[in-house]
LODOKE-829588 format. One record per residue: residue in three letters; z negated, x negated, y negated of N, C-alpha, C, CB in turn. Coordinates in steps of 0.02 Angstrom, whole numbers. Glycine has a CB too. Layout:
% LODOKE-829588
 residuo   n.zz   n.xx   n.yy  ca.zz  ca.xx  ca.yy   c.zz   c.xx   c.yy  cb.zz  cb.xx  cb.yy
     ALA      Z      X      Y      Z      X      Y      Z      X      Y      Z      X      Y
...
END
This chain:
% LODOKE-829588
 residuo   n.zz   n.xx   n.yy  ca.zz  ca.xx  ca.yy   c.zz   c.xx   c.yy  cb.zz  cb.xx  cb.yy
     UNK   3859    -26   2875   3887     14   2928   3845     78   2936   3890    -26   2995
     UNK   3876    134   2950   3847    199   2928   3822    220   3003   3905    255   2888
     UNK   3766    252   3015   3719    261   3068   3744    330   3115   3642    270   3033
     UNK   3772    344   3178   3814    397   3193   3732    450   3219   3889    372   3264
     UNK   3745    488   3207   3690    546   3199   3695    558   3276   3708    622   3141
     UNK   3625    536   3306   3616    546   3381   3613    613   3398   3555    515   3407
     UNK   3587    675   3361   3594    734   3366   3682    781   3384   3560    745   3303
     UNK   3717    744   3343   3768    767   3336   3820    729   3373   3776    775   3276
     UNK   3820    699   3420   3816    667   3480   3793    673   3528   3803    632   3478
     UNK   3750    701   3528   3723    736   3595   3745    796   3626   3661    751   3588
     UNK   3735    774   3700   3774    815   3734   3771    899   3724   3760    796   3800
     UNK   3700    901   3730   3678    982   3709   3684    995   3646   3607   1003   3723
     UNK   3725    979   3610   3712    973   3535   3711   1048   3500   3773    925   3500
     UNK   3766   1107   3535   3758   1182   3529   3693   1223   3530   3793   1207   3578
     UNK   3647   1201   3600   3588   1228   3606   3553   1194   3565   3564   1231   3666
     UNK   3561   1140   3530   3493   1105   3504   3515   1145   3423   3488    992   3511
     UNK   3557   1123   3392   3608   1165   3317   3563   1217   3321   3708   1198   3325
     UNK   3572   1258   3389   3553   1344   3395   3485   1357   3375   3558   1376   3474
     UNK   3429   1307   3404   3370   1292   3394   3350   1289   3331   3358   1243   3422
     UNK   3383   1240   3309   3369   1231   3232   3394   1264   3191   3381   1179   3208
     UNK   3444   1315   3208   3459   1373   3130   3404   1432   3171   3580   1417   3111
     UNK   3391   1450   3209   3340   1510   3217   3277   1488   3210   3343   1546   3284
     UNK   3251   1415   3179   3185   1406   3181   3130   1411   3222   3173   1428   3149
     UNK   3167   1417   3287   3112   1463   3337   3069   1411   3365   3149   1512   3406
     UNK   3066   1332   3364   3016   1292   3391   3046   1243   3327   3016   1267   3484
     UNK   2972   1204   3325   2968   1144   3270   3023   1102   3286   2899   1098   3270
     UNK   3013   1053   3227   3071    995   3256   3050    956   3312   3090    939   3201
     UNK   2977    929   3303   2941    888   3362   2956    911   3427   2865    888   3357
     UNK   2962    998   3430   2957   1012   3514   3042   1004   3522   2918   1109   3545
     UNK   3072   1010   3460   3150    995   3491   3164    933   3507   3207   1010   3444
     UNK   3158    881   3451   3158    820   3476   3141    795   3535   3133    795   3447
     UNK   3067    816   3578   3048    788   3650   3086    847   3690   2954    779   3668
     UNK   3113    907   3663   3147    929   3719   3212    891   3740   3161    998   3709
     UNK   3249    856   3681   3317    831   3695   3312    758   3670   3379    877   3657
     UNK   3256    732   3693   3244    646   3679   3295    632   3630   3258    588   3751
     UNK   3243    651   3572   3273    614   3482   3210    619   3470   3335    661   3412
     UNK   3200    593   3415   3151    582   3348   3142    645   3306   3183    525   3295
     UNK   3086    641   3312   3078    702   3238   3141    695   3168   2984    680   3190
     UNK   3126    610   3158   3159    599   3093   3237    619   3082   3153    527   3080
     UNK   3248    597   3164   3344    598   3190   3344    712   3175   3364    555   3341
     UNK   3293    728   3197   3288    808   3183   3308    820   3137   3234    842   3181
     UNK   3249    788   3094   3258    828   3025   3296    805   2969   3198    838   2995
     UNK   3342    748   3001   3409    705   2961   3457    773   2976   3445    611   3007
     UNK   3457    757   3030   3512    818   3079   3514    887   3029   3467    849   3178
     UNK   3460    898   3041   3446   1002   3025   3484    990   2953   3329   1049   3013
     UNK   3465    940   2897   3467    921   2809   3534    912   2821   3419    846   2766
     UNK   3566    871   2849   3613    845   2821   3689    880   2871   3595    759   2820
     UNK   3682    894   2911   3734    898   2975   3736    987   3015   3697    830   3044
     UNK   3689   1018   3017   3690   1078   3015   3691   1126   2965   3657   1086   3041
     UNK   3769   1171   2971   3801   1193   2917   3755   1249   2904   3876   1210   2926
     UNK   3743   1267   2836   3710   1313   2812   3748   1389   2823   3698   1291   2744
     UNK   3813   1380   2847   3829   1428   2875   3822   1455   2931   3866   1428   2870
     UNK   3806   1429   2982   3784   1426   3048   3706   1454   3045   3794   1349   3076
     UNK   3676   1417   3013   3595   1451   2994   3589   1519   2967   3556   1409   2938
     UNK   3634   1539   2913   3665   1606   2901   3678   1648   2947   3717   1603   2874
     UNK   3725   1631   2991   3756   1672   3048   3703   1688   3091   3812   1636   3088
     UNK   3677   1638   3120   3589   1655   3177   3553   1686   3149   3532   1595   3200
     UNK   3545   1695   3079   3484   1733   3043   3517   1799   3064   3468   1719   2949
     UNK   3583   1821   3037   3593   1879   3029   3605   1918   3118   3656   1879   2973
     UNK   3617   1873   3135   3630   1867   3222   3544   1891   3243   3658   1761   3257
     UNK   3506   1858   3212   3432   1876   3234   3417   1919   3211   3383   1839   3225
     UNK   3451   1930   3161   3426   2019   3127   3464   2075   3160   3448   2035   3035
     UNK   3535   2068   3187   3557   2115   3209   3524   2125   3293   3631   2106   3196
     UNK   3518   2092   3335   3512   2101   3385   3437   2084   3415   3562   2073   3406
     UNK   3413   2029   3380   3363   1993   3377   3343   1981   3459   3311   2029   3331
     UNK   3390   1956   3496   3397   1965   3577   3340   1994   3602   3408   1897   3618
     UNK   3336   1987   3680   3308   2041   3703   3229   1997   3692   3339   2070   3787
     UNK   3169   2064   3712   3098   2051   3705   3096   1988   3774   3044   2135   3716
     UNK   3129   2007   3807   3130   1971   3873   3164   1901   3853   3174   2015   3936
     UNK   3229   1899   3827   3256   1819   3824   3170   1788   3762   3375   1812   3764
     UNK   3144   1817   3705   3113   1787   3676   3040   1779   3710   3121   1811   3619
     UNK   3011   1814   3764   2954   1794   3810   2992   1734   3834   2929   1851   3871
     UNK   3060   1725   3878   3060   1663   3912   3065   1589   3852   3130   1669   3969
     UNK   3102   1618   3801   3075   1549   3749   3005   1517   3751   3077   1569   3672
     UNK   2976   1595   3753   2894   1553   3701   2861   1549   3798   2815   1645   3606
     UNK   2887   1554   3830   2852   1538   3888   2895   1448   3921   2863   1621   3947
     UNK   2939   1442   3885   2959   1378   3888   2906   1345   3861   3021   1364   3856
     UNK   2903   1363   3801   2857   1301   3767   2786   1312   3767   2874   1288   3689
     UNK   2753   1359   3792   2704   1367   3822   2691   1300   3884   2711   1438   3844
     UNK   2720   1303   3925   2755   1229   3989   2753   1190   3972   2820   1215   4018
     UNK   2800   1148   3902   2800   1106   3860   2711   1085   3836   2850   1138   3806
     UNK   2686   1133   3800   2635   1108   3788   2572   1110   3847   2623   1137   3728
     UNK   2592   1132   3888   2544   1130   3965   2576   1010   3969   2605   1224   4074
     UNK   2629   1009   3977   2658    950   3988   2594    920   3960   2732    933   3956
     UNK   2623    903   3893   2608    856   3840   2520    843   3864   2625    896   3751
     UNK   2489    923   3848   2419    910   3870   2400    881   3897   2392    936   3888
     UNK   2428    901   3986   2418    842   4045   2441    771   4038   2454    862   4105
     UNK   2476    768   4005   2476    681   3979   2432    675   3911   2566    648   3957
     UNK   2408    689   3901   2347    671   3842   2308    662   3898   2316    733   3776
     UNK   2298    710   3936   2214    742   3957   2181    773   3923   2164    700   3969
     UNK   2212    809   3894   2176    867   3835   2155    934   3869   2235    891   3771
     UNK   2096    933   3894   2078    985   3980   2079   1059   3916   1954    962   4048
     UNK   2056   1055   3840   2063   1122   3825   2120   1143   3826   2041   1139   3774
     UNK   2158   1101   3801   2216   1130   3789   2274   1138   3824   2230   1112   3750
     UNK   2262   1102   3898   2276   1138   3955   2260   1199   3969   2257   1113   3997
     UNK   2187   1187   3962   2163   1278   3991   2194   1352   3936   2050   1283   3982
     UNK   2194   1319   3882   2219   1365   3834   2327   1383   3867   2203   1313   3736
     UNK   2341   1327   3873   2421   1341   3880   2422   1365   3954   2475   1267   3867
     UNK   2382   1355   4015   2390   1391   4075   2361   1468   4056   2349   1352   4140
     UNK   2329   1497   4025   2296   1576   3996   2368   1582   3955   2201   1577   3933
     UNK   2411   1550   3905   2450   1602   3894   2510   1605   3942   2470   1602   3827
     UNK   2524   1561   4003   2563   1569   4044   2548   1633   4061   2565   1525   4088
     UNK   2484   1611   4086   2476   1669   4145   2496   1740   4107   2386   1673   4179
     UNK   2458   1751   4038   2471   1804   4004   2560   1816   4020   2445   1791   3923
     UNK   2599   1779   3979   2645   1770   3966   2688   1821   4047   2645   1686   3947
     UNK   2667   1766   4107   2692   1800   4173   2685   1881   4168   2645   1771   4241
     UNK   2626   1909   4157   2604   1965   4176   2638   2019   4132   2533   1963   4174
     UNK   2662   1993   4088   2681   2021   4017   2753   2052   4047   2689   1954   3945
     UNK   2780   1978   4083   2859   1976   4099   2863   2024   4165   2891   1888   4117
     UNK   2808   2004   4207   2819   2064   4253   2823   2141   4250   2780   2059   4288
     UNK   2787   2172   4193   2770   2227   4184   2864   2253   4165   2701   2229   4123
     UNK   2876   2192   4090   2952   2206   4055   2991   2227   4127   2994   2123   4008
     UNK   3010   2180   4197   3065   2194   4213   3042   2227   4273   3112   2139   4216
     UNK   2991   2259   4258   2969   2304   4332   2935   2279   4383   3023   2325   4371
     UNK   2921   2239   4376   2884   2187   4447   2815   2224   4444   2871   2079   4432
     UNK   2784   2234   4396   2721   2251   4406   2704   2305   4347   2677   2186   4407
     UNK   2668   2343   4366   2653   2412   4330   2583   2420   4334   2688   2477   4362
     UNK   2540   2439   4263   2468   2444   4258   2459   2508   4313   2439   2460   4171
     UNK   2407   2478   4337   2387   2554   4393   2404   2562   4447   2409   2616   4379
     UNK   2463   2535   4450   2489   2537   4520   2504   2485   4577   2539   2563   4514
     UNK   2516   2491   4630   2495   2450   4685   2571   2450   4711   2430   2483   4738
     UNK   2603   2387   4754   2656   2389   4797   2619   2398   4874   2704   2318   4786
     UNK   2675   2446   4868   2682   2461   4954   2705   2407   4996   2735   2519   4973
     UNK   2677   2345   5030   2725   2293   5055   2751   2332   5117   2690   2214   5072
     UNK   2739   2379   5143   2776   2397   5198   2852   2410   5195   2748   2451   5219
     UNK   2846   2470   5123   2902   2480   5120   2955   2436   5077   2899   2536   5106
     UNK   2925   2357   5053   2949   2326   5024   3006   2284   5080   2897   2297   4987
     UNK   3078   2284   5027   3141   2249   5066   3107   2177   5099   3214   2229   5004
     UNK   3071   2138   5066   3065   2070   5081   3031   2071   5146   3028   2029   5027
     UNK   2981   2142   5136   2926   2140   5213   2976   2160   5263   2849   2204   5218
     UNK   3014   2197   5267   3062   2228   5302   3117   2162   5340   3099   2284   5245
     UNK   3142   2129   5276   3180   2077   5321   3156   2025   5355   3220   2048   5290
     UNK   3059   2009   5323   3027   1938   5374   3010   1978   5438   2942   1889   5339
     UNK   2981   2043   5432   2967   2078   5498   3020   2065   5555   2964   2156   5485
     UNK   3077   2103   5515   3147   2097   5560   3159   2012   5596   3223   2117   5497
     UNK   3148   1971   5559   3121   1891   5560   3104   1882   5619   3061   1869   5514
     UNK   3027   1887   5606   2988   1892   5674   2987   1908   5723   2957   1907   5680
     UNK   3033   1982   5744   3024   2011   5788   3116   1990   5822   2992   2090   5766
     UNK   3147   1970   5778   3207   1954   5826   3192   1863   5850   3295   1969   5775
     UNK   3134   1844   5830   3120   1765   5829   3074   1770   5899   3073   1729   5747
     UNK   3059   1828   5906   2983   1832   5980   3064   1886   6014   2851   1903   5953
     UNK   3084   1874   6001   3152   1924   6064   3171   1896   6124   3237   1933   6035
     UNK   3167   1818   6153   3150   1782   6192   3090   1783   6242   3150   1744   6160
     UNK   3031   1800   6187   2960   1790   6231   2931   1893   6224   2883   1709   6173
     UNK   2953   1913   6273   2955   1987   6261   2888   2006   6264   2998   2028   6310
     UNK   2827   1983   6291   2747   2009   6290   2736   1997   6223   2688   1967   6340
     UNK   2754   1931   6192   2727   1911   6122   2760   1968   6083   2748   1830   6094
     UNK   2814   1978   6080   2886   2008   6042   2837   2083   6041   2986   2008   6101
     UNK   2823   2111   6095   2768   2179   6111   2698   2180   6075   2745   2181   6195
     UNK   2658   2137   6080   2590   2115   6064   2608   2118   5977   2564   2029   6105
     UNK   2663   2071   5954   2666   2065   5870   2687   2130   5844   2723   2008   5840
     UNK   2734   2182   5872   2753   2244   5873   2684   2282   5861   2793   2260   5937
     UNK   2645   2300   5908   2599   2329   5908   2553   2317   5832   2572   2313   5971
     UNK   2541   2254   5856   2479   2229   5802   2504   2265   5715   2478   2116   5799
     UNK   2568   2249   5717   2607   2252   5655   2610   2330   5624   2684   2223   5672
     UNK   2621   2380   5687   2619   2452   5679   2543   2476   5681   2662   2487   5737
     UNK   2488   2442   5706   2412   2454   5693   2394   2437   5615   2365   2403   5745
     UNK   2426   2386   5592   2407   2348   5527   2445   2376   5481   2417   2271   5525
     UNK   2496   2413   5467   2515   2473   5414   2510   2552   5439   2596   2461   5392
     UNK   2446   2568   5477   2447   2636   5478   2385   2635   5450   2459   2674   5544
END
């Protein structure tokens, strides 16, 4: 009786296919990402993923090669992944090594979508988020009108 390929059966079976024609993480990190076996992987990738499909993603990765940003959040997936694994070893270097390229990784991503810029500083005053908890606060003390006055004040002393 012939063995039905757990890969190709599986529910995510598109994203996992996708994985394995762009080469972009080993088989091991695919396998514990979508609970299979290395072996069930690399049956899968040999025998069941069409060499046309691996074709198509290559040339798909050559034409567009998605954005710098979708491929930071990959390798910052498995950056996580191997933060995981570590903490269940107890492997304290290689924790410390996978939280340094997070962090890298974060700082990297902030700069890409604007969050953060070398050199420069946010204004939280004139930031929307400070603007709507202020607004927050001050319609939350609108009841207790000395406090509502006193947080007013303090608030206009503390951004001038």
């Amino acid at each position: 009786m012939a063995m039905t390929c757990k890969a190709c059966t599986h529910p995510r079976r598109l994203e996992l296919d996708s994985l394995l024609a762009t080469n972009f993480a080993s088989n091991r990190r695919i396998a514990s990402r979508y609970s299979l076996t290395e072996a069930a992987i690399r049956r899968h990738k040999s025998l069941h993923l069409s060499a046309r499909l691996a074709k198509a993603a290559k040339a798909r990765e050559i034409v567009d090669a998605g954005t710098v940003l979708d491929r930071l959040k990959l390798a910052h997936e498995e950056a996580w992944e191997i933060l995981a694994e570590a903490r269940q070893a107890g492997d304290i270097e290689i924790r410390l090594k996978a939280l340094a390229r997070i962090e890298r990784q974060l700082e990297l991503e902030g700069r890409l979508i604007g969050e953060l810029r070398d050199g420069q500083t946010i204004n939280l005053v004139l930031s929307p988020d400070w603007q709507r908890t202020r607004l927050a606060i001050l319609e939350a003390l609108a009841p207790y009108d000395d406090a509502r006055r006193a947080v007013q004040k303090a608030l206009r002393q503390a951004s001038s």
